[in-house]
C-alpha positions as CSV (number, residue, x, y, z in Angstrom):
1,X,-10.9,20.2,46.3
2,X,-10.0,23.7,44.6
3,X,-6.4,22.1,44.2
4,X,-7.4,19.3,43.4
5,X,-9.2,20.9,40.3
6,X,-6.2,23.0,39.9
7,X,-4.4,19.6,39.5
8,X,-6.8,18.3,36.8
9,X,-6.9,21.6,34.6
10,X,-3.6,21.2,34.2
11,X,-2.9,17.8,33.4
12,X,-6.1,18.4,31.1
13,X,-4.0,21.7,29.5
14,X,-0.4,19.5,29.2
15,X,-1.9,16.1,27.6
16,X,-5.5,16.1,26.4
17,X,-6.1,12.4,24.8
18,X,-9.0,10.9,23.1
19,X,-8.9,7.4,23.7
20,X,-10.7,6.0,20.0
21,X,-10.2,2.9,20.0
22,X,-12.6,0.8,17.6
23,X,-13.2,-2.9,17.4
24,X,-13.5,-3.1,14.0
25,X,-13.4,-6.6,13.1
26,X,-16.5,-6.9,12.1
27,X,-15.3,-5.1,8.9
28,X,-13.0,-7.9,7.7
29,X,-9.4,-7.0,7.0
30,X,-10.1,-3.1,6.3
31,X,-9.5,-1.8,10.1
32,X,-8.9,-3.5,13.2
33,X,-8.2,-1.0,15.9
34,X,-7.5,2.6,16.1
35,X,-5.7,4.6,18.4
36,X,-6.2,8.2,18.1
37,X,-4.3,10.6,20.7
38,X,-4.1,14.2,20.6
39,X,-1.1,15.8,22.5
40,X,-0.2,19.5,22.8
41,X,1.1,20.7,21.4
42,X,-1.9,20.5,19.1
43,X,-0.6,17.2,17.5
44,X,-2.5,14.4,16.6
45,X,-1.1,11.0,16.4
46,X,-2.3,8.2,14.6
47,X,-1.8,4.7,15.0
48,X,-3.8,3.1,12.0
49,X,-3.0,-1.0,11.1
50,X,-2.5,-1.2,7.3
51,X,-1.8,1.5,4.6
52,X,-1.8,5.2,5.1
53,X,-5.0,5.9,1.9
54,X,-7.3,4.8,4.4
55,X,-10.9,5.7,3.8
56,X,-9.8,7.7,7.6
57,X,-7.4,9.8,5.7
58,X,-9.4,10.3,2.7
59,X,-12.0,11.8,5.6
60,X,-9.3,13.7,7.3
61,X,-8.0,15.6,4.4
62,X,-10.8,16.4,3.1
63,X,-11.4,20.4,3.3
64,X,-9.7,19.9,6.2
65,X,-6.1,22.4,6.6
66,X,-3.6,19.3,8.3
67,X,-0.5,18.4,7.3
68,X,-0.6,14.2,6.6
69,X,3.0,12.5,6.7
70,X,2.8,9.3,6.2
71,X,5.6,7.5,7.6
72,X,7.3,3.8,7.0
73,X,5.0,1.2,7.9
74,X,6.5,-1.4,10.6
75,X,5.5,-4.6,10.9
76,X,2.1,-3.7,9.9
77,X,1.4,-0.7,11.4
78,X,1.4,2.7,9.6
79,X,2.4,5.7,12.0
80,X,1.2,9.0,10.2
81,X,1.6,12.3,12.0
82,X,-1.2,15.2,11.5
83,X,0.4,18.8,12.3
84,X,-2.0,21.5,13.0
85,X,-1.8,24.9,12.2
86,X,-3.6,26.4,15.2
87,X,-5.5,25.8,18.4
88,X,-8.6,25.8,17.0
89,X,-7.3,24.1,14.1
90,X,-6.1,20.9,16.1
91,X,-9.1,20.9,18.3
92,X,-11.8,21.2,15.3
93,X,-9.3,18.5,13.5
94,X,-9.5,16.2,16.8
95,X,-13.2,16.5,16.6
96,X,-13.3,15.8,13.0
97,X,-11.6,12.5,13.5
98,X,-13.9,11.2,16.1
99,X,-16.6,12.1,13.8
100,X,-14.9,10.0,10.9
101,X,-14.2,7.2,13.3
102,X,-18.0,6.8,14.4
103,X,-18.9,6.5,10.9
104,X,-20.3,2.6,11.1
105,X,-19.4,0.1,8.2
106,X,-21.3,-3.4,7.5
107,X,-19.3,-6.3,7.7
108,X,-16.6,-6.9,4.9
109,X,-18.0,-8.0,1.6
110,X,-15.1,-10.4,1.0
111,X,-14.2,-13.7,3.1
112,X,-10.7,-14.5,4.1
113,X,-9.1,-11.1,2.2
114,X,-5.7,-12.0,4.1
115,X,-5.4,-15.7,2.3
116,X,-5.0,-17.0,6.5
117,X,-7.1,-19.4,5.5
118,X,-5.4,-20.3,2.3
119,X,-7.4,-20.2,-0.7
120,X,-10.3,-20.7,0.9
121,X,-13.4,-18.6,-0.3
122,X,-11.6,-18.5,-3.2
123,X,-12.0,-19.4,-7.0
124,X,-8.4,-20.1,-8.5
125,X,-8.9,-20.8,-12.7
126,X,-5.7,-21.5,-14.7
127,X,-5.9,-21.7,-18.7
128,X,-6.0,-24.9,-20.1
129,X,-2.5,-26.1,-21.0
130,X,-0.8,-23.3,-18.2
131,X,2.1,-24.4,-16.3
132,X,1.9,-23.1,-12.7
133,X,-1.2,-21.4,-10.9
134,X,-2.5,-19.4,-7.8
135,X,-0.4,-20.5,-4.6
136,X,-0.5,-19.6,-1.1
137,X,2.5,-17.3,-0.4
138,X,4.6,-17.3,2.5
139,X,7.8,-16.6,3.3
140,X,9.9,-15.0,1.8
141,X,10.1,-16.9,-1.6
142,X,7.9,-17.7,-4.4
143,X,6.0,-20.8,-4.3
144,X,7.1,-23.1,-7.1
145,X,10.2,-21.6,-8.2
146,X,11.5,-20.4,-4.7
147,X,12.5,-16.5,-6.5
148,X,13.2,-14.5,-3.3
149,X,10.4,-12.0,-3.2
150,X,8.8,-9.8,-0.4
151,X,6.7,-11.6,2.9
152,X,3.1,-11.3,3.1
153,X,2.2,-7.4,4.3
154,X,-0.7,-8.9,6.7
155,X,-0.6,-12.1,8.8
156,X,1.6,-15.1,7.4
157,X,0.0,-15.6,4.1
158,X,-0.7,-14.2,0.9
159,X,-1.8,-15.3,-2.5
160,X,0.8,-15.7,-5.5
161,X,1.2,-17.2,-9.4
162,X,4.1,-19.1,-9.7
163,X,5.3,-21.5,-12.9
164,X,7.8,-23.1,-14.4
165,X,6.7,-22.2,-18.2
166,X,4.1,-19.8,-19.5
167,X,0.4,-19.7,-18.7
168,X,-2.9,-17.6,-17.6
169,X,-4.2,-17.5,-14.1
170,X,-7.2,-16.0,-12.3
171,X,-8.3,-15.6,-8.7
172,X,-12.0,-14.8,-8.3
173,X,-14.2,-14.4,-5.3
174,X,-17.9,-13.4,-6.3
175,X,-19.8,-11.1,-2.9
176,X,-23.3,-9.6,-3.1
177,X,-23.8,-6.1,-3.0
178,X,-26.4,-5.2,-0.1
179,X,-29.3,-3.6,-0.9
180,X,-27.9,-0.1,0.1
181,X,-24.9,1.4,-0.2
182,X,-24.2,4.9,1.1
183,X,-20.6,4.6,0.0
184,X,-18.3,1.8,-0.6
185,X,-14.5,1.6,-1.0
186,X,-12.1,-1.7,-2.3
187,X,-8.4,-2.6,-1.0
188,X,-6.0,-4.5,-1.6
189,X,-2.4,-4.9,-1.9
190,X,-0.3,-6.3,-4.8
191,X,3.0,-7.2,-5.3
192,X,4.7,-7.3,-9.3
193,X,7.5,-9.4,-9.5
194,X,7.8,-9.6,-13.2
195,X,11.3,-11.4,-14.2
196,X,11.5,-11.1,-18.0
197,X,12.7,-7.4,-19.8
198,X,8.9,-6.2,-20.5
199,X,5.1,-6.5,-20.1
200,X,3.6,-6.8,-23.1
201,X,-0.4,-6.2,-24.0
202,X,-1.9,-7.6,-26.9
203,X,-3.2,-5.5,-29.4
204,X,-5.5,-4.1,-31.0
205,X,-7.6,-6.0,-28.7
206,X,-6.5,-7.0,-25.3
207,X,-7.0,-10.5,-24.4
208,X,-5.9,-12.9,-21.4
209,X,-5.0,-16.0,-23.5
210,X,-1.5,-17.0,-23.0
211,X,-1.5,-19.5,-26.3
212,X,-1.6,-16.8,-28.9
213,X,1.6,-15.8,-31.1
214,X,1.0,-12.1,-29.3
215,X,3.0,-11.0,-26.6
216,X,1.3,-10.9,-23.4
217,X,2.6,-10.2,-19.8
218,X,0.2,-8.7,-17.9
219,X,-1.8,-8.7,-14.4
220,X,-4.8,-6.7,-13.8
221,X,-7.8,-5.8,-11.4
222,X,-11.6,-6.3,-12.2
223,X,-14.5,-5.8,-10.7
224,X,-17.2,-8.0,-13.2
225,X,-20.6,-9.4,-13.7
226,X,-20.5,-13.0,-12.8
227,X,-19.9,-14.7,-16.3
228,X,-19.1,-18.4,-17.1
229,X,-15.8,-17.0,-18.7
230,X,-13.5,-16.0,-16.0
231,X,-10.6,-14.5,-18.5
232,X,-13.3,-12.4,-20.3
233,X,-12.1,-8.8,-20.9
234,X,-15.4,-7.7,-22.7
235,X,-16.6,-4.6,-22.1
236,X,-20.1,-6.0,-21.6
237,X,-18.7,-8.2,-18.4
238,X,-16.0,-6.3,-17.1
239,X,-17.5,-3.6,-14.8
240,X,-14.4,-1.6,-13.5
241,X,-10.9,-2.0,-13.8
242,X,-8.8,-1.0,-11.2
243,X,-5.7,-2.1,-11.7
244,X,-3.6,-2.9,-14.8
245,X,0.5,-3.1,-15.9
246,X,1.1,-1.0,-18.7
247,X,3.9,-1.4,-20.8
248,X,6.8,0.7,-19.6
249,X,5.9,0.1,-15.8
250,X,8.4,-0.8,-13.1
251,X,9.1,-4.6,-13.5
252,X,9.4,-5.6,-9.8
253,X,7.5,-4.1,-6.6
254,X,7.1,-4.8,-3.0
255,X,3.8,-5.2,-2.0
256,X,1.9,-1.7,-2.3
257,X,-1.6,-0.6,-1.2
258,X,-4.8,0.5,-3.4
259,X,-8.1,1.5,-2.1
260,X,-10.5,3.0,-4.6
261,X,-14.0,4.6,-3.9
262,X,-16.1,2.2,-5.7
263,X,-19.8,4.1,-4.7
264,X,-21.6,4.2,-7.9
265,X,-20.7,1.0,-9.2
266,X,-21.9,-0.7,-6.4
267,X,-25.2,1.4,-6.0
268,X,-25.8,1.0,-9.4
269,X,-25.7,-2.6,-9.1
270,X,-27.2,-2.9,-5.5
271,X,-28.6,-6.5,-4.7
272,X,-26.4,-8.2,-7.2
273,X,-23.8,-10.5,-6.9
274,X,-20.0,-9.4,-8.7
275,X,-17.3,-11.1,-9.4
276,X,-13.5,-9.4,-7.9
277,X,-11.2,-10.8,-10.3
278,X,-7.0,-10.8,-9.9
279,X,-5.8,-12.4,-13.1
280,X,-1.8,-12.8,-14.5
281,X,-0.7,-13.7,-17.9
282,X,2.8,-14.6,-19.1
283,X,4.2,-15.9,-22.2
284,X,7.8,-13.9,-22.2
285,X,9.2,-15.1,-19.4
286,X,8.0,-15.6,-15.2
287,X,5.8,-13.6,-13.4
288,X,5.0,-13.6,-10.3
289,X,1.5,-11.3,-8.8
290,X,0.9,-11.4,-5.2
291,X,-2.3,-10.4,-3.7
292,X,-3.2,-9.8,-0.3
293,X,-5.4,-7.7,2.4
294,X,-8.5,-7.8,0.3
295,X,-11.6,-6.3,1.1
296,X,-14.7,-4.3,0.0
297,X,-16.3,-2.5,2.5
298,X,-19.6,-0.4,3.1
299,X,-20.1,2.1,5.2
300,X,-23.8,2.0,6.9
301,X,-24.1,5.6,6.9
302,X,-23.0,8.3,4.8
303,X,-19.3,10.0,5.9
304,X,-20.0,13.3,7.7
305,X,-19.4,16.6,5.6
306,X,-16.8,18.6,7.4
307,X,-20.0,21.0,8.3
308,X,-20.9,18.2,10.6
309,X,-18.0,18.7,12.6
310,X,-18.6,22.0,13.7
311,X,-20.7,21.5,16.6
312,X,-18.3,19.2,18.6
313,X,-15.3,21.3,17.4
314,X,-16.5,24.7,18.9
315,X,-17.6,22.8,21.8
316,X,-13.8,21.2,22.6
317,X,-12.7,24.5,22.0
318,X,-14.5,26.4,24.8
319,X,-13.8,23.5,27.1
320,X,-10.1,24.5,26.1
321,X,-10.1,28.0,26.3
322,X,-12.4,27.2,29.7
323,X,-9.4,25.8,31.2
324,X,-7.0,28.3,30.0
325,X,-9.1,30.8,31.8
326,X,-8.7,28.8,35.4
327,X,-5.0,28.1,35.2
């Protein structure tokens, strides 16, 4: 038995793993298993599906002292290494992530994020008189005009705007807040594949309509009261913008990741139903906007404070120095 226990410590002292692996389905696109493991010595390795500005590294680096590398995603999966300073630093870290992991989110606020499904769930609006609109993406060409472009980051599909002469395109999906919302975040990923010299924004107002003798080439992200205009830009109906092209801006991208923490927006519109609007304009020449791995999601419980974490941190760390002691 006593070598036996022998054995255990230290296997226990070589490899200590904690096995976190968390069906989240139930939270649409946003995370759908985790593998957390941490190795001595004192690293922790991450295995996280999707982009590395996860609402698990947000939590992680928060007042916490770990180094975060993201590395290149492959096929999908983002590998991002955590070196701790110390002992007690990768032990407390370990226990923090656990923590972050437990932290329970309602189901995903938007239906078929990932465009498997097509369009489906999905509102595509194109301006009167527009050439081209809203496609389903896959491949590794565009649509209509078969450019060569990036695949689809998640799954097979994606959404995309493709034409073969100017026009103004939206993609809407309208979700209800829940009643309560102790924090809530957005992502998505976008891909700008714009293939004339410039975007363009119309001034001095800013305006979606392709028709006009302005310039305009231009994509953007809005979070909006449900309004029987879908290219509004008024202030009065547009609720957030998260994403816009500026002029200057790189003219082509691969597909890149956002998340932003959209907490008081949502709470200060709790029980309503908004409007998550994608939307491209072009009158200078094509322009092609990708969308894909969409998702709002709400956590049910507030994300610990780092003070939270102390408990089970000063606990892993006597087990440790427990079993240092036997050896």
């Amino acid at each position: 038995m006593l070598q036996h226990e022998r054995r255990t410590e230290r296997k226990l002292s070589e490899f200590a793993q904690i096995n976190a692996v968390i069906d989240r389905t139930a939270a649409g696109n946003y995370f759908h298993e985790m593998n957390v493991q941490l190795r001595f010595p004192f690293e922790i390795f991450c295995v996280a599906r999707h982009d590395p500005s996860s609402q698990l590294l947000k939590t992680l680096g928060y007042k916490w002292p770990v180094i975060i590398e993201p590395l290149r995603a492959v096929h999908g999966v983002t590998r991002v290494h955590m070196n701790c300073y110390r002992t007690f630093v990768g032990l407390l870290s370990c226990a923090a992530l656990a923590c972050a992991l437990s932290t329970p989110l309602q189901a995903g606020l938007i239906l078929n994020g990932g465009f498997e499904s097509g369009l489906s769930n999905w509102t595509a609006v194109d301006q009167l008189g527009s050439a081209g609109t809203f496609f389903v993406q896959t491949g590794t060409s565009t649509p209509d005009t078969m450019s060569i472009v990036p695949p689809p980051p998640q799954g097979t599909q994606a959404a995309m705007t493709d034409a073969q002469g100017p026009g103004s395109h939206v993609l809407y999906q309208d979700f209800v807040v829940p009643s309560v919302v102790p924090g809530a975040l957005i992502n998505f990923m976008l891909l700008i594949n714009n293939q004339s010299d410039r975007f363009a924004i119309p001034e001095p107002d800013n305006h979606l309509d392709f028709s006009t003798p302005a310039l305009n080439q231009q994509a953007r992200v809005d979070i909006m009261r449900v309004t029987p205009d879908p290219f509004s830009l008024s202030t009065a109906d547009v609720l957030m913008d998260l994403y816009q092209t500026e002029v200057g801006d790189p003219l082509a991208t691969g597909y890149n990741a956002f998340v932003f923490d959209i907490t008081p927006l949502l709470q200060a519109h709790a029980g309503e139903t908004l409007r998550l609007r994608f939307a491209e304009t072009d009158n200078v020449g094509p322009f092609n906007f990708g969308v894909d791995a969409v998702d709002v999601n709400v956590t049910a419980g507030a994300v610990p404070e780092p003070s939270m974490f102390v408990p089970a941190g000063v606990s892993i760390l006597i087990l440790g120095l427990t079993l240092k002691r036997r050896k």
